[in-house]
TORSEDO-392294 format. One record per residue (C-alpha): residue number from 1; residue in three letters; x, y, z. Coordinates in steps of 0.5 Angstrom, whole numbers, plus 500, padded with zeros to 3 digits. Example, Ala and Ser with C-alpha at 12.3 -4.5 7.8 and 13.67 -1.06 7.14 Angstrom:
<pts>
1 ALA 525 491 516
2 SER 527 498 514
</pts>
This chain:
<pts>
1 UNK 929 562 710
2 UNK 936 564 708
3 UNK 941 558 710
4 UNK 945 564 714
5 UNK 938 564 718
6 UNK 938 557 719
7 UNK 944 556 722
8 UNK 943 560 727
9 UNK 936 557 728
10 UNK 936 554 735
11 UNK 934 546 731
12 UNK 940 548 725
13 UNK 943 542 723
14 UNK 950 542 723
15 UNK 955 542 717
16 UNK 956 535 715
17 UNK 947 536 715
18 UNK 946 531 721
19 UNK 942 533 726
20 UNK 946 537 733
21 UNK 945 535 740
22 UNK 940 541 740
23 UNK 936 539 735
24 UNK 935 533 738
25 UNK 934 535 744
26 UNK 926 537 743
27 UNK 923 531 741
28 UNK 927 527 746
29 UNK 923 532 751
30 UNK 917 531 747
31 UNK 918 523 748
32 UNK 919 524 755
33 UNK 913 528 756
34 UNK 908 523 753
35 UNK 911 517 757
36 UNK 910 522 764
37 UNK 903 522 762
38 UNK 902 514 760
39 UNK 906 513 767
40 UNK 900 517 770
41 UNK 895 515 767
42 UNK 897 508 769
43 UNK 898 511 776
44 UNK 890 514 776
45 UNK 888 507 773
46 UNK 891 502 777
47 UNK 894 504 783
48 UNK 887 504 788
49 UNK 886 512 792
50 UNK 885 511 799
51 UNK 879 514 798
52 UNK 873 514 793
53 UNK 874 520 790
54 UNK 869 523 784
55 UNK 871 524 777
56 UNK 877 520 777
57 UNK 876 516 770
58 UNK 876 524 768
59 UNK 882 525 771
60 UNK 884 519 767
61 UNK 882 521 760
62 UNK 884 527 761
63 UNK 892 524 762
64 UNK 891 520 756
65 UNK 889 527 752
66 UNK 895 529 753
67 UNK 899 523 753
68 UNK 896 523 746
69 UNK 898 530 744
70 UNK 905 530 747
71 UNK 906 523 743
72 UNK 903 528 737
73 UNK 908 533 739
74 UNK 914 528 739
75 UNK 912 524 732
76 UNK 912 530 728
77 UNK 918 533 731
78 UNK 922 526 729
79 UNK 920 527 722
80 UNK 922 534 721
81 UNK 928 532 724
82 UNK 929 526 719
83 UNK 925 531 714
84 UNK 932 536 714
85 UNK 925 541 717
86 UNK 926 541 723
87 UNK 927 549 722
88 UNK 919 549 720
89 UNK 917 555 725
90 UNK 910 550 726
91 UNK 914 545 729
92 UNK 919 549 733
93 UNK 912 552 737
94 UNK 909 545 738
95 UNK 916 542 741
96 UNK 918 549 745
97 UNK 911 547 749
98 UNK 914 541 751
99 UNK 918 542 757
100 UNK 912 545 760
101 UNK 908 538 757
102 UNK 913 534 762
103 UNK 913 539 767
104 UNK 905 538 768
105 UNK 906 530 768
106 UNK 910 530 773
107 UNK 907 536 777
108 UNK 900 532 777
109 UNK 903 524 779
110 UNK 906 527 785
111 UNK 900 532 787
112 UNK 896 525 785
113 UNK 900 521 790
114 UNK 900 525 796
115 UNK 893 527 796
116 UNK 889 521 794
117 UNK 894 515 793
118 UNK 897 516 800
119 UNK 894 522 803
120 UNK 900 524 806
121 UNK 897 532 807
122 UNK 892 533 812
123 UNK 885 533 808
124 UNK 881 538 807
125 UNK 885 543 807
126 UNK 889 539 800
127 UNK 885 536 795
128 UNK 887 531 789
129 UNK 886 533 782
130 UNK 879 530 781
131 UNK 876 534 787
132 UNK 878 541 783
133 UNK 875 537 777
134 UNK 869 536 781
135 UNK 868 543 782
136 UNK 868 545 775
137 UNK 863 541 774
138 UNK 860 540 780
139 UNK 859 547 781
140 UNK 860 551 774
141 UNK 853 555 775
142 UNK 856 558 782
143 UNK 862 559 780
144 UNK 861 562 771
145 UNK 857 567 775
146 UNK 861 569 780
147 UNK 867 570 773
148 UNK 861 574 770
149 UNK 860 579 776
150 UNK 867 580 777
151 UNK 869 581 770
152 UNK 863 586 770
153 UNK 865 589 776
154 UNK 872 589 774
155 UNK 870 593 768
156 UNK 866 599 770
157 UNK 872 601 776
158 UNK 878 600 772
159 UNK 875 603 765
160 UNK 872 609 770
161 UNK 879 609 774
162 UNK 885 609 766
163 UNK 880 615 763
164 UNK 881 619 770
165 UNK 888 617 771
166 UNK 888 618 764
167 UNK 886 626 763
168 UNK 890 628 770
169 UNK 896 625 767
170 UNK 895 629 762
171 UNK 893 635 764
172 UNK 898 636 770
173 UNK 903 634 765
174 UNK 902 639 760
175 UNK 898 645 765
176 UNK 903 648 771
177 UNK 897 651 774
178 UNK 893 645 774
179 UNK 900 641 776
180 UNK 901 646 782
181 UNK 893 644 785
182 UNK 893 637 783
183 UNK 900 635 784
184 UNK 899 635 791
185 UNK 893 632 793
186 UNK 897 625 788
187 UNK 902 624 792
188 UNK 899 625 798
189 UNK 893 621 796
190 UNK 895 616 791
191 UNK 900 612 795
192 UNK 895 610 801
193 UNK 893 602 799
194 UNK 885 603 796
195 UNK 883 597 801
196 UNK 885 603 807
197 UNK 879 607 803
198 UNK 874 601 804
199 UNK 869 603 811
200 UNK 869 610 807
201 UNK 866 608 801
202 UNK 861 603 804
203 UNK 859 608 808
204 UNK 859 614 802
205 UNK 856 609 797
206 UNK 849 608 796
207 UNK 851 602 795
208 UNK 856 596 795
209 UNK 857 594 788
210 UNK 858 603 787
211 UNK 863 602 792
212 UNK 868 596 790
213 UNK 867 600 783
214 UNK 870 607 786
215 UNK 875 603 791
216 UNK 878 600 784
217 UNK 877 606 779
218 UNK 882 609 786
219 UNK 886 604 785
220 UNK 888 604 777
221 UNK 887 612 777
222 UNK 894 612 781
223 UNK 899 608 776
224 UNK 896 611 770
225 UNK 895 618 773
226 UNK 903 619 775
227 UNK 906 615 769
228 UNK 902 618 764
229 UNK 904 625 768
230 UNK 911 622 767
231 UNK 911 621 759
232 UNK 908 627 757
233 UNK 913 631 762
234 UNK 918 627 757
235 UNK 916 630 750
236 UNK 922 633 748
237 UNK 920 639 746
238 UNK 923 639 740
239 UNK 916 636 737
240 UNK 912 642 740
241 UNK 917 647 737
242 UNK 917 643 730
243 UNK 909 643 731
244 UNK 908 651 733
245 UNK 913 652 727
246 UNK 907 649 722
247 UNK 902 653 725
248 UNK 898 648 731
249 UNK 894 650 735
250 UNK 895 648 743
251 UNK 889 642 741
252 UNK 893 638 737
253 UNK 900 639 740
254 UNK 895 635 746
255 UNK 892 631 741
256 UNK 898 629 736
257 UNK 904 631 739
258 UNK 904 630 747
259 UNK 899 624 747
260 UNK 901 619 743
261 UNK 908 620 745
262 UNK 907 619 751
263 UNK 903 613 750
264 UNK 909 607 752
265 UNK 909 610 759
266 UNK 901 610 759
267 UNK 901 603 758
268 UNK 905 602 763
269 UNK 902 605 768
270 UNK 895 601 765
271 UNK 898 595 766
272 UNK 900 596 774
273 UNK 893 598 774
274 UNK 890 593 773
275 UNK 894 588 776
276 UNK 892 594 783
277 UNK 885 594 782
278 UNK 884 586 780
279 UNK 887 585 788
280 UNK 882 591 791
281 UNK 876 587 787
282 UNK 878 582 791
283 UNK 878 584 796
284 UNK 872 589 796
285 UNK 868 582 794
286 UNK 870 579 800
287 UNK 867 584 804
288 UNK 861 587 801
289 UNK 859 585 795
290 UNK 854 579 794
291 UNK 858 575 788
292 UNK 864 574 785
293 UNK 871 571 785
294 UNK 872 574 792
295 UNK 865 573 795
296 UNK 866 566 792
297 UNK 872 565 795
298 UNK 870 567 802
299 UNK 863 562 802
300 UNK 868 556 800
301 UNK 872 558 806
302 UNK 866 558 811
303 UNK 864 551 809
304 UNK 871 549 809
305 UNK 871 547 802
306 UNK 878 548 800
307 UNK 877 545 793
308 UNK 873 550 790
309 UNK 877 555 794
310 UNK 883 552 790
311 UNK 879 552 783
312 UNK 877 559 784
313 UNK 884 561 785
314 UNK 886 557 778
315 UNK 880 561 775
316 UNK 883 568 778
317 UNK 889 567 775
318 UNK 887 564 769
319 UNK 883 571 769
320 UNK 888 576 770
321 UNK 893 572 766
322 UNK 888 573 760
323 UNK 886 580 760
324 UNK 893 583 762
325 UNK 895 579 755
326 UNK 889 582 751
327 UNK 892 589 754
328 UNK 898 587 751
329 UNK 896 586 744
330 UNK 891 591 744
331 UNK 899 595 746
332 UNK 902 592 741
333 UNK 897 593 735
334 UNK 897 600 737
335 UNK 904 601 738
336 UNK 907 597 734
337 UNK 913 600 733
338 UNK 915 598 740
339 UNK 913 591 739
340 UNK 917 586 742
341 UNK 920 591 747
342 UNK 915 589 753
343 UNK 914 583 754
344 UNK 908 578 758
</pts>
């Protein structure tokens, strides 16, 4: 790295070679982290619940885990900073985790605290940590089916809806006639919520699963129809007339011009279609279908057992966290030219 480059690096040293306020200030926070997850394991260890709650020790091993990994943290930003190597990118990326490290330390002490130690909220309705961790353990069997189900589900309405989506993007952004047929049931369909359609499809469908998979392909087709109708719409027609002059046919003006510069704008609307169809899955499992997040989720609540409703929501959320982040890779390994310019 050039020293231009290391000067302005956010842990540069200053010009006398010492290490800046900024420098410094990472692995104080590191510090600060490990002595938050000490102080809570001390709490989890010798402050006694008011009430005998499973899975506390491995509350406790858990805390001490990452009391351990923040010290690490701290350890090995220390050295590089007595190093002079406190621009090492390796480092950098382990104390920019830091803040998060003492964040989480402190937000898990005050949820211990007023659950278990003090039980200021009203139970059942608030559940400490070791309830959610007797879940995941307690509970894996019901709870990894039920991912599996919707992950299926998920799958076969959402790839089903972006191909749809896809092609009456296409064909009402390059054809005017079929633009003239299909433009005018979109705008009048797309903008009802699926949820609308769900007495309907249950009604229509053979059966629940085909029905929560059309109400999710509904779902996603929408976005990705009218953003990938807005891109090829936004080809500049220079490429076409360059395209033509050089002998191509109609199949590859689609095929190598429209498409992949449309491309940004389908992702887009990929995206919004995912989050769309991962609230109508939901919400169709709740209703219908047999097994699922959603239907794992409604049983908790009918037997009030709000910690495997709390443990399900943090699974979901994990859930769509992770696949909108493989989309995004799988975006920016196809169109690498835009990456860094849409970030998740």
């Amino acid at each position: 790295m050039s020293s231009h480059s290391q000067t302005l690096d956010l842990s540069a040293l200053d010009e006398a070679g010492e290490p800046t306020r900024r420098d410094l200030r990472k692995p104080v926070v590191a510090t600060l982290a490990a002595i938050a997850w000490f102080g809570s394991a001390a709490i989890t260890q010798w402050w006694p619940d008011l009430d005998d709650w499973p899975y506390t020790r491995t509350l406790l091993i858990l805390k001490l885990a990452f009391a351990t990994l923040s010290a690490l943290i701290a350890l090995r930003g220390w050295r590089a900073i007595a190093s002079a190597q406190s621009s090492e990118p390796r480092v950098n990326r382990w104390l920019a985790v830091a803040p998060w490290l003492l964040a989480l330390a402190l937000a898990i002490s005050g949820w211990e605290i007023v659950t278990a130690k003090l039980e200021w909220l009203p139970r059942p309705f608030f559940a400490p940590p070791q309830a959610l961790i007797a879940v995941y353990f307690d509970d894996f069997p019901r709870l990894s089916s039920s991912v599996f189900h919707s992950l299926g589900l998920l799958a076969y309405g959402y790839v089903l809806g972006a191909l749809t989506g896809f092609v009456i993007g296409v064909s009402i952004g390059w054809s005017r006639a079929v633009g003239y047929w299909l433009h005018p049931i979109l705008r009048l369909v797309g903008p009802l919520p699926p949820t609308a359609w769900l007495p309907l499809a249950f009604f229509f469908f053979p059966s629940s699963f085909s029905a929560s998979v059309f109400l999710i392909a509904l779902a996603t087709a929408f976005p990705v129809a009218v953003l990938t109708w807005s891109g090829i719409a936004a080809v500049n027609s220079a490429y076409y007339d360059v395209a033509r002059t050089l002998g191509a046919r109609p199949s590859f003006l689609i095929l190598k011009v429209a498409i992949p510069a449309a491309l940004p704008s389908v992702f887009v609307g990929l995206f919004m279609g995912l989050g769309a169809s991962f609230s109508v899955l939901i919400v169709a499992e709740m209703m219908g279908v047999k097994a699922g997040l959603g239907w794992y989720l409604q049983w908790a609540q009918g037997w009030a057992a709000y910690s495997n409703m709390y443990a399900a929501l943090f699974v979901m959320a994990l859930m769509c966290s992770g696949l909108i982040s493989l989309l995004f890779r799988f975006r920016d390994r196809l169109l690498a030219w835009q990456k860094g310019m849409l970030k998740w």
